[in-house]
Structures are given as structure tokens and as C-alpha cells.
C-alpha positions as CSV (number, residue, x, y, z in Angstrom):
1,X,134.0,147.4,99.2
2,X,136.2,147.6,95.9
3,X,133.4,150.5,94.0
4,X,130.9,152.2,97.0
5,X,128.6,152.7,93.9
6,X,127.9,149.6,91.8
7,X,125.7,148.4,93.4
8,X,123.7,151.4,92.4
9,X,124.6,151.9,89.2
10,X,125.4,147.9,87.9
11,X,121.8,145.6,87.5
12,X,122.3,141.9,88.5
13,X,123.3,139.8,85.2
14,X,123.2,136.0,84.8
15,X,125.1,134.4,82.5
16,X,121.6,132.5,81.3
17,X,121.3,129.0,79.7
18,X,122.4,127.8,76.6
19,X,119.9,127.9,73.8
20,X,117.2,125.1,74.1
21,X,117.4,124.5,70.5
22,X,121.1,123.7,71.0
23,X,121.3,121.8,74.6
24,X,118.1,119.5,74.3
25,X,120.2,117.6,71.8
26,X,122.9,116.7,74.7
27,X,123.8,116.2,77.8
28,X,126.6,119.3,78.4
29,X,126.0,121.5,81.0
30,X,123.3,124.1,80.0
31,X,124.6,127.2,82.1
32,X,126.9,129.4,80.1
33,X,129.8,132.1,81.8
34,X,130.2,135.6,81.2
35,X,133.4,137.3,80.3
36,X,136.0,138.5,82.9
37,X,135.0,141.7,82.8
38,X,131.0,141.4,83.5
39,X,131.9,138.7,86.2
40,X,134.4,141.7,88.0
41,X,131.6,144.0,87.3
42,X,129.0,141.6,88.6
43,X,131.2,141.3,92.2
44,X,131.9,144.8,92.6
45,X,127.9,145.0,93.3
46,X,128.6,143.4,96.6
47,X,128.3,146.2,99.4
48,X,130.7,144.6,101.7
49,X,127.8,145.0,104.4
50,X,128.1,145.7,108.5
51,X,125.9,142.8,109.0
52,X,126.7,140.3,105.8
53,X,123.6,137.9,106.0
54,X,125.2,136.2,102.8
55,X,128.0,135.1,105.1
56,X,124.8,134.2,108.2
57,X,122.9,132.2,105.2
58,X,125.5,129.8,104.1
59,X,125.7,126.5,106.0
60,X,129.6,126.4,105.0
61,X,129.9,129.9,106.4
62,X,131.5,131.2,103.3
63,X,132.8,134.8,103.2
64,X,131.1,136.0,100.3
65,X,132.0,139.7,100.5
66,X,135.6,139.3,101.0
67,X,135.4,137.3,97.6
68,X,133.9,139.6,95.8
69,X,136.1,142.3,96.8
70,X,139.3,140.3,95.4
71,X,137.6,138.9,92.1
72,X,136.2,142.8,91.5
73,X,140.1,143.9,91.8
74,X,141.1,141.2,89.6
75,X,143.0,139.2,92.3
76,X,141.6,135.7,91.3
77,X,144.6,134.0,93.0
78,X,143.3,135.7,96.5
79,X,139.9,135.2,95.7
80,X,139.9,131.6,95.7
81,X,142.1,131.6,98.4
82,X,139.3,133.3,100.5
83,X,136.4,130.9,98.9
84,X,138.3,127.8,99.3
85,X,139.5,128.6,103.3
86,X,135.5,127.3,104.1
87,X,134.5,125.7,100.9
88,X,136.2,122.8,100.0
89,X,134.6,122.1,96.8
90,X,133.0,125.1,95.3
91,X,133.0,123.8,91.7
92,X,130.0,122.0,92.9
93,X,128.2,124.5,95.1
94,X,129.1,127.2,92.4
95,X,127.0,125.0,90.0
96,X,124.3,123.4,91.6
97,X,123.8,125.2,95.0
98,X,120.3,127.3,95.1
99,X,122.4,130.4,97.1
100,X,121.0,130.9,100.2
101,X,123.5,133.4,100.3
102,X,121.9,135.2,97.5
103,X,118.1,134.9,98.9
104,X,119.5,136.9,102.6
105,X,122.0,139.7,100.3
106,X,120.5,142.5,101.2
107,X,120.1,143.5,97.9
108,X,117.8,141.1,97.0
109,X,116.0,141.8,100.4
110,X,116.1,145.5,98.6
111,X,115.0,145.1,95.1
112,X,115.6,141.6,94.1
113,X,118.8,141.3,92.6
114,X,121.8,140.4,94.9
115,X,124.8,139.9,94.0
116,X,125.7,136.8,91.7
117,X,127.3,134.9,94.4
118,X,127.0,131.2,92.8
119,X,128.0,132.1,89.6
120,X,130.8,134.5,90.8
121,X,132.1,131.4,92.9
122,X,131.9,129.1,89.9
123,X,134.2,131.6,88.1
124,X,136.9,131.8,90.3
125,X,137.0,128.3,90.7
126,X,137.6,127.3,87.2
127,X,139.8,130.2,87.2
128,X,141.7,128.8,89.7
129,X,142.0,125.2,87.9
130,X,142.4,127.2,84.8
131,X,145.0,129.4,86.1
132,X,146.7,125.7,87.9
133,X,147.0,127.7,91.2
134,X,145.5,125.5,93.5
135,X,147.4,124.0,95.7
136,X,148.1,120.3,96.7
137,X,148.8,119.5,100.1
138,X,150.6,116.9,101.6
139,X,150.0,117.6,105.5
140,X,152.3,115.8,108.2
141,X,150.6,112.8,109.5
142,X,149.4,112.2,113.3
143,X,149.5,108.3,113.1
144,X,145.9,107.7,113.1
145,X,143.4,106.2,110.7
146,X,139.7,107.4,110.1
147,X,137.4,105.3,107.4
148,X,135.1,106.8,105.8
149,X,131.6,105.2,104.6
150,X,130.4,106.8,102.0
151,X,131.5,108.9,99.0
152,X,129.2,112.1,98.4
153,X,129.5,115.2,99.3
154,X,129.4,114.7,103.1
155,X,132.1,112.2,103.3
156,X,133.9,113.6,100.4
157,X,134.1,117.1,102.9
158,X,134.7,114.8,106.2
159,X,137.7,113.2,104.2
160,X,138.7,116.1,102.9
161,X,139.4,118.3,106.6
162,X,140.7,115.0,108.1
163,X,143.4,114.6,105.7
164,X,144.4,118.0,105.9
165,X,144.8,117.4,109.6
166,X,147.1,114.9,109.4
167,X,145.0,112.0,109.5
168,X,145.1,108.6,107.4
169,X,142.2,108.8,105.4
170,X,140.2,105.8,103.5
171,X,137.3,106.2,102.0
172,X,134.5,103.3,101.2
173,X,132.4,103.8,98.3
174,X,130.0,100.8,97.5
175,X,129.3,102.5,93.9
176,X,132.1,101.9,91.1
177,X,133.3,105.8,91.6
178,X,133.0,108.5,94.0
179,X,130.4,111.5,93.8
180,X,127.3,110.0,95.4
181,X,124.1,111.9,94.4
182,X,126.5,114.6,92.9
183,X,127.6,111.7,90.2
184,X,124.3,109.5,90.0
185,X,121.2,111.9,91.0
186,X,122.6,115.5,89.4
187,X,122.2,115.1,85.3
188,X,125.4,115.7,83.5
189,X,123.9,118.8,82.4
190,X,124.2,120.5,85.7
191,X,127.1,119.1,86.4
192,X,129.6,117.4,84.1
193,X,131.1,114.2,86.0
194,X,134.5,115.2,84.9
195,X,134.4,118.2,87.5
196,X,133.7,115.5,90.1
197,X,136.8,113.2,88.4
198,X,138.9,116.1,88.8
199,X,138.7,116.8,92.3
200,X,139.3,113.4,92.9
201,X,142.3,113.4,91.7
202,X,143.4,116.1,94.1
203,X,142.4,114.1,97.2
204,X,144.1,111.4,96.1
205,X,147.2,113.4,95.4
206,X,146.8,114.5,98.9
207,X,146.8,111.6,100.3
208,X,142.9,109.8,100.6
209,X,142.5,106.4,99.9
210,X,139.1,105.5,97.7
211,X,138.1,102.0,97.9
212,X,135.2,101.3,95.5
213,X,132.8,99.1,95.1
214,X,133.1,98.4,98.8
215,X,129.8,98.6,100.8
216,X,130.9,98.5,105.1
217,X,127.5,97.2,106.8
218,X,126.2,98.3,109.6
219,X,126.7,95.3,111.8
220,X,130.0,95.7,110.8
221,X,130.8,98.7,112.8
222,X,128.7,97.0,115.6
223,X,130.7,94.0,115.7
224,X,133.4,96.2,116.1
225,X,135.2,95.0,112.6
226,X,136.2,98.6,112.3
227,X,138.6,98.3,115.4
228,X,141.3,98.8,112.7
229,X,140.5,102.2,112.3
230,X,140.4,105.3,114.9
231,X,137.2,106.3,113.9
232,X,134.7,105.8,111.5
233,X,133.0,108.8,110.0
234,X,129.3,107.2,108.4
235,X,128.1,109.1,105.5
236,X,125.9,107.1,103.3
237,X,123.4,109.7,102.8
238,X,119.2,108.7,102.1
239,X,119.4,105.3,100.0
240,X,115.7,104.8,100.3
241,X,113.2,106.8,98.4
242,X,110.0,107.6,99.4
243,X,107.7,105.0,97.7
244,X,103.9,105.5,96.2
245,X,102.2,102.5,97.7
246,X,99.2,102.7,94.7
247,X,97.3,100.1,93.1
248,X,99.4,99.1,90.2
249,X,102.3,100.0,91.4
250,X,104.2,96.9,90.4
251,X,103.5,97.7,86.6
252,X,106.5,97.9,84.2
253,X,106.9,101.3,83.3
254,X,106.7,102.8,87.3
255,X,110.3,103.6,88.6
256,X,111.9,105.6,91.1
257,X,113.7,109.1,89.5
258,X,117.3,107.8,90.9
259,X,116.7,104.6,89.1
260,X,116.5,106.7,85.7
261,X,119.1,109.3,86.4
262,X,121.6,107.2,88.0
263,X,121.4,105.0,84.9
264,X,121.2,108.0,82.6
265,X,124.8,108.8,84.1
266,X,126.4,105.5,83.7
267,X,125.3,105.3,80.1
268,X,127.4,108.6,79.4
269,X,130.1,107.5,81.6
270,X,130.3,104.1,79.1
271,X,128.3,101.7,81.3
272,X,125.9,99.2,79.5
273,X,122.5,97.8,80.0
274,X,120.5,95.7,78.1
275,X,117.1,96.4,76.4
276,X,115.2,95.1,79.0
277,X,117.2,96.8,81.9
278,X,117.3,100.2,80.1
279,X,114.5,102.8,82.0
280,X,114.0,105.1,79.1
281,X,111.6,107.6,77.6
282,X,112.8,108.0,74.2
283,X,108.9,107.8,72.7
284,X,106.8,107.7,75.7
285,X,104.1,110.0,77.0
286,X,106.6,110.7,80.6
287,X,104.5,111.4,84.0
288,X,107.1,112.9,87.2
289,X,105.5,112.7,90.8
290,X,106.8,115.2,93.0
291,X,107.6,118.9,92.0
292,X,111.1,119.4,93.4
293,X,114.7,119.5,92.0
294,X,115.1,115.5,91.9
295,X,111.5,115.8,89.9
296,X,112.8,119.0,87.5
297,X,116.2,117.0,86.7
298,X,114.2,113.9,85.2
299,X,112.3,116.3,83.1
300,X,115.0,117.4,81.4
301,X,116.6,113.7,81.3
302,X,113.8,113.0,79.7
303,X,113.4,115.3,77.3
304,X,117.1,114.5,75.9
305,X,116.2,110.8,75.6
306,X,113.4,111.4,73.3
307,X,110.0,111.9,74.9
308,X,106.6,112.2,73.2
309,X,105.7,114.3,75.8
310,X,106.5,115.2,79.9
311,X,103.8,115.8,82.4
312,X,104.8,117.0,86.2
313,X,102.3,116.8,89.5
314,X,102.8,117.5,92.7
315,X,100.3,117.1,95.4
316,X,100.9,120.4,97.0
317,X,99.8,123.8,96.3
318,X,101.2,125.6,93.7
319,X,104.0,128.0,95.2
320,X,103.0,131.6,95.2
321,X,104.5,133.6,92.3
322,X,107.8,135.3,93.8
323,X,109.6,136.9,94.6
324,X,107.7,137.8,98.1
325,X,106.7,134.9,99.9
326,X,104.1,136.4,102.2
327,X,103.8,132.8,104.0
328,X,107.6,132.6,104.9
329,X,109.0,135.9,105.1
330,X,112.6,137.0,105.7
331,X,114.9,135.7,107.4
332,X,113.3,132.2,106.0
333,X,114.2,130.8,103.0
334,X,111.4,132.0,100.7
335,X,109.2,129.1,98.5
336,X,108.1,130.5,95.5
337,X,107.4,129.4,92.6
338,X,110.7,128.3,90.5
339,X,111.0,127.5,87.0
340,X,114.3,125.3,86.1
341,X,116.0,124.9,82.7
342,X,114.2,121.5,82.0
343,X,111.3,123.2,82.8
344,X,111.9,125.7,80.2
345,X,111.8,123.6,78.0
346,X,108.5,122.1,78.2
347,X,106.3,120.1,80.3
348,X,103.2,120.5,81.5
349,X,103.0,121.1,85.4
350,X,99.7,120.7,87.3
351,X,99.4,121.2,91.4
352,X,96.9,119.4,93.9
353,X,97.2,116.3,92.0
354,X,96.6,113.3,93.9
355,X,97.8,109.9,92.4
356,X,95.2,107.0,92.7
357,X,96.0,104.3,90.4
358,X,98.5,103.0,88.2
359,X,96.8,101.4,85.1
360,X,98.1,98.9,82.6
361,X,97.6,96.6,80.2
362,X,99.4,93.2,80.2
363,X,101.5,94.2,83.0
364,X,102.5,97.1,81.1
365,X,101.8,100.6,82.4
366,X,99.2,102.8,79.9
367,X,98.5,105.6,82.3
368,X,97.5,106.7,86.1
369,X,94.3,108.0,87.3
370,X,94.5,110.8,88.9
371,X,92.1,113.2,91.0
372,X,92.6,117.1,91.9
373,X,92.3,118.1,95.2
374,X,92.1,121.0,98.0
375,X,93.6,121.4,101.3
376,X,91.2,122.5,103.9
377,X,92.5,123.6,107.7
378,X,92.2,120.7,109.8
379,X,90.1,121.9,112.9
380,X,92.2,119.6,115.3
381,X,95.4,121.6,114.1
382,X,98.3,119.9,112.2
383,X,98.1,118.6,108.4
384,X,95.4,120.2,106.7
385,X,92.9,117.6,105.1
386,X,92.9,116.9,101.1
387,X,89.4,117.2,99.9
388,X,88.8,115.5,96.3
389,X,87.7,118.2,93.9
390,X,85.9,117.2,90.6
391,X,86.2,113.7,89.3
392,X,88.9,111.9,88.5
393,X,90.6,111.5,85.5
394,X,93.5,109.2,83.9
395,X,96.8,110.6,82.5
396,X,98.4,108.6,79.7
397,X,101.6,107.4,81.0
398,X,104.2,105.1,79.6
399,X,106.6,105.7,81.9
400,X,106.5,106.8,85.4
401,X,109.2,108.6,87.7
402,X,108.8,109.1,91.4
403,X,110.5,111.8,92.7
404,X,108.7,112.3,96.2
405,X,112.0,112.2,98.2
406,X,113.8,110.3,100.1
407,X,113.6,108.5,103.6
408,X,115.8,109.6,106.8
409,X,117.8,106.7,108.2
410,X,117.2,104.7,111.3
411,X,120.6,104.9,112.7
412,X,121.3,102.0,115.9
413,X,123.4,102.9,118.6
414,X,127.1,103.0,117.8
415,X,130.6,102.8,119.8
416,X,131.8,106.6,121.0
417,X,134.2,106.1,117.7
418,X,131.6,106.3,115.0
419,X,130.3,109.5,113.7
420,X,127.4,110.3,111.2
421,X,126.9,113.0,109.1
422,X,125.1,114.4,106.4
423,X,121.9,113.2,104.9
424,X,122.8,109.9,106.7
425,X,122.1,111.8,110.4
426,X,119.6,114.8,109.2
427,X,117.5,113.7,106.3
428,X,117.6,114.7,102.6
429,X,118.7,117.7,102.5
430,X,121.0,120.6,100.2
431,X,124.3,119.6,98.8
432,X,125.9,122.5,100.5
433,X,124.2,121.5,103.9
434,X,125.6,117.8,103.4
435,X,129.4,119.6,103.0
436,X,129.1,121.7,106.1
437,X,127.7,118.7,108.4
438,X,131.5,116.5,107.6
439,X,132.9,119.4,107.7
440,X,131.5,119.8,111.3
441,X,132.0,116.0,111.9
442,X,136.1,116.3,110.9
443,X,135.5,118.9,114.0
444,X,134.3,116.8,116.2
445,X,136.2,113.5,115.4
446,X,139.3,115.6,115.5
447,X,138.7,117.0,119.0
448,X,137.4,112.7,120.0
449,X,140.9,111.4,119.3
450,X,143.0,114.5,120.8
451,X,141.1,113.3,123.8
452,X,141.7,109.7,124.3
């Protein structure tokens, strides 16, 4: 522990948003930094604890303590040394991650402000690329050859450990560039593409092979086309989203949230679409389905492109106000009530809102009628039972996202050679959680071809 005190006498502080006066007009990223010295201040809170939970917390098992320690003692060198020994990219967990870490530090479990773990690791990261002392590898190679199917953050971490084993690494990316949801679902303004562009570059300096635009089907594998390769590591995360099967559904104006914010990222990467393919809401009255981060990011999309005006629902319960979540206590990650950055800066957001009907006019959506609801305790057990409340009611809608989530693969049996990982094998799930699954599968291909 670099000062036995801090964390007595130092509050928490965030480094906060940008104003919304100034980001609504772009698409930069809206979290700001602090200065070197309030970032070493803000790690010297860590108490270096007997029991780190932080360290129990993170799926990538990151050592958050022995971080802190270096970056409060002004050893960024060291400190990235220590993050980057179990986090292989923490320029995007540093900026998108929601800290698990944070939510178990004991002083949040004390008085609710633990130390700034994210934003500390964002720091030292861009110190380190800053600073140009992170090194590239070039490790000795065992002879063997492991494809990769898929580009996001689960492959990207597969490929990544494989290399640096000594394997021949390729990776297949059916998209024009690598990223997966970290390129096309996460909104330039939580995280700029070129941070993505730039790691890239260090993979393929290391050694990785990206083949894009490339999409390896399943039957593939089964037919045993792969036989080229040692093993094949499948990481193609949750392509299907969950669907609203509503009257009306096939109106224009009712798209999935990826098909916006995907698009939304290709426009500011240079990509064009025509008037008739381009899924706007530059003038429209906006309604979002579904009341999770996918549903908060096309909020804010939405607001840069020009809506009249954003309304989110979500079937659910609203979240109790935090920071105690009486119905999942610690050790469990607590759901409370969260306000985002698009959220600050305005939308309307309504709970127990069931979706009925899309309505139109000449094939052209006008608005969806909608009805509130309760949730009553079912007396057989499982999913309590929605009850309508009141009557329903139509919200004007020119454009509609769906944001419900996303669909868990049906995987077929494969040869002993063929891994999956990530969203791909356990459902839509945290960025960081998709990272420590290939991480975890480079394990276990690694100790499959030692054996044979």
C-alpha cells in the first residue's frame, strides 16, 4: 500500500463527461481524464487489501492493487507491466468495462466509493502508448497453425495468447475490419475506432494474420475443410438479436439497434449508404425497446443524428435506486438503477411497458401502442405473470430500435480440434467476460496440441 491513509483522507473522483452542450454535437468520446497528479492520488486510495475482492471480481483476474501501488509511486512503466500480464487489451476494458472490480472493493462495500479502477487502467494505458513502452513481441514459433473465426474481443484475446505462445495465428473476420461489437455495437463516443486500429497494428506486428471479409461456415469445420489448421478456435459471438414478433412489425421505420449503430460506425469510418438504406433519426420522434447498455448507446446515437425527441421502455421493473440492492446483495453484482451519458442528456424512460402494436400508415411506421403493466408472483413458481394495468396507449414513433438482446448460439458437435469461446459458447455477455473466455480457450487449445 503506497499511503496507509488515503483512503481515509482522499474522496473517490471521476474524471466526469464532457459538457453536453459540447459532445451532442459529435461523435468523440464523452469521458474526459484527469491530471497525473489526481489519477496518482486517486490509486493511492487502494488499501492493498488481505482478501482483494477487486482481484476475485474480475473475470480476467486482474491485479488491481498491485497497479495501483505502481501508478500511486509514479512507476507507469511497472504499472502497465502488471495490468497488461492478465489484461491483454485494457484500452478497451479501461473505457467501456462496468468494473466489477470496483462494485466488490471493499470501499465501495464500505461507503460507496472504491477506488477508480477503470479509469485508473485507462490512464496507464495510454500512458503506456503515450510513453511508446509497450512492447512488441515476436515469440519463437512451435510449427503449428490455429484459425481463428471471429474478430471481437474473444477471438481477438484467443489470438492474442496463442501468438505469444508460439503459435501461427490467422484470424477470419467476415466484417471489412476487426473489432466485432467493440467496432460496430460500441458508439464512437465510448470508444474511438482508432483505439481498436491501433492495437491491431500491434498483433499484426507480432505476428497475426487478419483475413477480412472472410466468413468460415459451420459446415465447413464439419467437413473437416479446416484440416489445414491445428485447431480452430470459433468465436463469432451472438449474431442474432432477439426479435419483437408484434403486429406491424414489418413496417419501415422498425429496426434492430445493431442495424443503426453498426451503420452509425461505418458512416464515420467513410462507408456510404444511400437514402433509402440510411437508418436514421435526424427529425424523428425515436422509440428504444429494451433498457440496457445496447438500448442506452442508441440513445445517444440518436440524439447526435438529430432527433425530435427519444423515448426508452423496458418491460421490466424499474431498478431500485442504488446504491444497495436489497434483492441482490453482496457478493452479487448489484442492479440498480444506472443513468448513462446518453441518458443525461435526455430521453424519456418509462418501466413496465409492454409493446403491442406497431402502427403505420402506408407501410410507414407512425407510432406503437403500448400498455403498462405489473408483475404478480406466479403461484406455480417461476416467471411472475404480467398483468395489464390501465389502458393502453400509442407512442408516436418514427423510428423504432430494438435493443432486447441477443440470442445464444446452437453450436453442433464439432471434431476434438475445434474450440468455442466467448459469447459464441455462453451467451451475450460483458466485454471483459468475452476476453477472459479466449483467454481460457488459448489454455485449453494450448494444453490439446502439447498432447497429441
Amino acid at each position: 500500500m503506497g499511503d496507509s491513509k488515503a483512503f481515509l483522507e482522499i474522496h473517490r473522483k471521476e474524471a466526469g463527461y464532457r459538457p453536453i452542450h459540447d459532445r451532442i454535437h459529435d461523435f468523440s468520446e464523452v469521458e474526459q481524464t484527469l491530471n497525473a497528479h489526481d489519477r496518482r492520488q486517486q490509486a493511492s486510495r487502494c488499501m492493498d487489501c488481505g482478501v482483494p475482492f477487486c482481484h476475485w471480481a474480475c473475470p480476467l483476474g486482474n491485479k488491481a492493487p498491485e497497479w495501483n501501488e505502481a501508478l500511486y509511486k509514479g512507476d507507469w512503466e511497472l504499472a502497465y507491466q502488471l495490468l497488461s500480464a492478465t489484461n491483454p487489451f485494457p484500452e478497451f476494458t479501461g473505457r467501456i468495462c462496468p468494473a466489477l472490480c470496483e462494485k466488490a472493493c471493499v470501499l465501495n462495500l464500505f461507503d460507496h466509493e472504491p477506488t477508480t479502477n477503470r479509469e485508473n487502467e485507462c490512464a496507464i494505458t495510454e500512458g503506456a502508448f503515450r510513453e511508446g513502452y509497450i512492447p512488441i513481441h515476436h515469440p519463437e514459433r512451435n510449427g503449428k497453425k490455429v484459425a481463428v473465426i471471429g474478430a471481437g474481443p474473444a477471438g481477438l484475446a484467443a489470438a492474442h495468447d496463442l501468438n505469444l505462445m508460439g503459435y501461427k495465428v490467422t484470424v477470419f473476420e467476415k466484417n471489412e475490419a476487426a473489432g466485432g461489437l467493440l467496432r460496430y455495437g460500441i458508439p464512437n463516443f465510448k470508444l474511438n475506432k482508432a483505439v481498436i486500429d491501433r492495437r491491431i497494428a500491434i498483433l499484426e506486428e507480432e505476428g497475426i494474420t487478419f483475413r477480412y471479409g472472410e466468413e468460415v461456415p459451420y459446415e465447413a469445420i464439419l467437413s473437416h475443410q479446416t484440416e489445414q489448421w491445428d485447431a480452430v478456435v470459433i468465436a463469432t459471438g451472438t449474431p442474432v438479436a432477439r426479435d419483437l414478433k408484434a403486429p406491424g412489425r414489418e413496417l419501415k421505420g422498425v429496426h434492430f439497434a445493431l442495424e443503426m449503430l453498426s451503420q452509425q460506425n461505418r458512416v464515420l469510418a467513410g462507408m456510404e449508404f444511400s437514402k433509402e438504406q440510411r437508418v436514421t433519426a435526424k427529425g424523428k420522434n425515436v422509440l428504444v425497446i429494451g433498457g440496457g447498455d445496447t438500448g442506452s448507446d442508441c440513445i445517444g446515437t440518436a440524439h447526435r443524428q438529430g432527433a425530435k425527441s427519444v423515448t426508452q421502455i423496458e418491460i421490466m421493473p424499474k431498478p431500485p435506486i442504488g446504491p444497495e440492492d436489497p434483492n441482490n446483495p453482496w457478493p452479487n453484482f448489484p442492479r440498480t438503477f444506472k443513468t448513462t451519458s446518453s441518458h443525461e442528456e435526455g430521453c424519456i424512460r418509462r418501466w413496465n411497458i409492454n409493446t403491442l402494436e406497431f402502427i403505420g400508415k402506408d407501410g410507414q411506421l407512425t407510432g406503437v401502442k403500448v400498455q403498462e403493466i405489473d408483475w404478480k408472483p406466479n403461484p406455480e413458481g417461476g416467471r411472475p405473470l404480467m398483468v395489464p394495468k390501465g389502458e393502453p396507449e400509442i407512442i408516436k414513433a418514427e423510428l423504432v430500435l430494438l435493443a432486447m438482446g441477443f440470442l445464444k448460439p446452437e453450436h453442433p458437435e464439432y471434431p476434438e480440434n475445434v474450440f468455442v469461446c466467448g459469447d459464441s459458447k455462453n451467451g451475450a455477455s460483458l466485454v471483459v467476460r468475452a476476453m477472459a473466455s479466449g483467454k481460457q480457450t488459448a489454455q485449453a487449445v494450448d494444453a490439446f496440441l502439447k498432447s497429441q
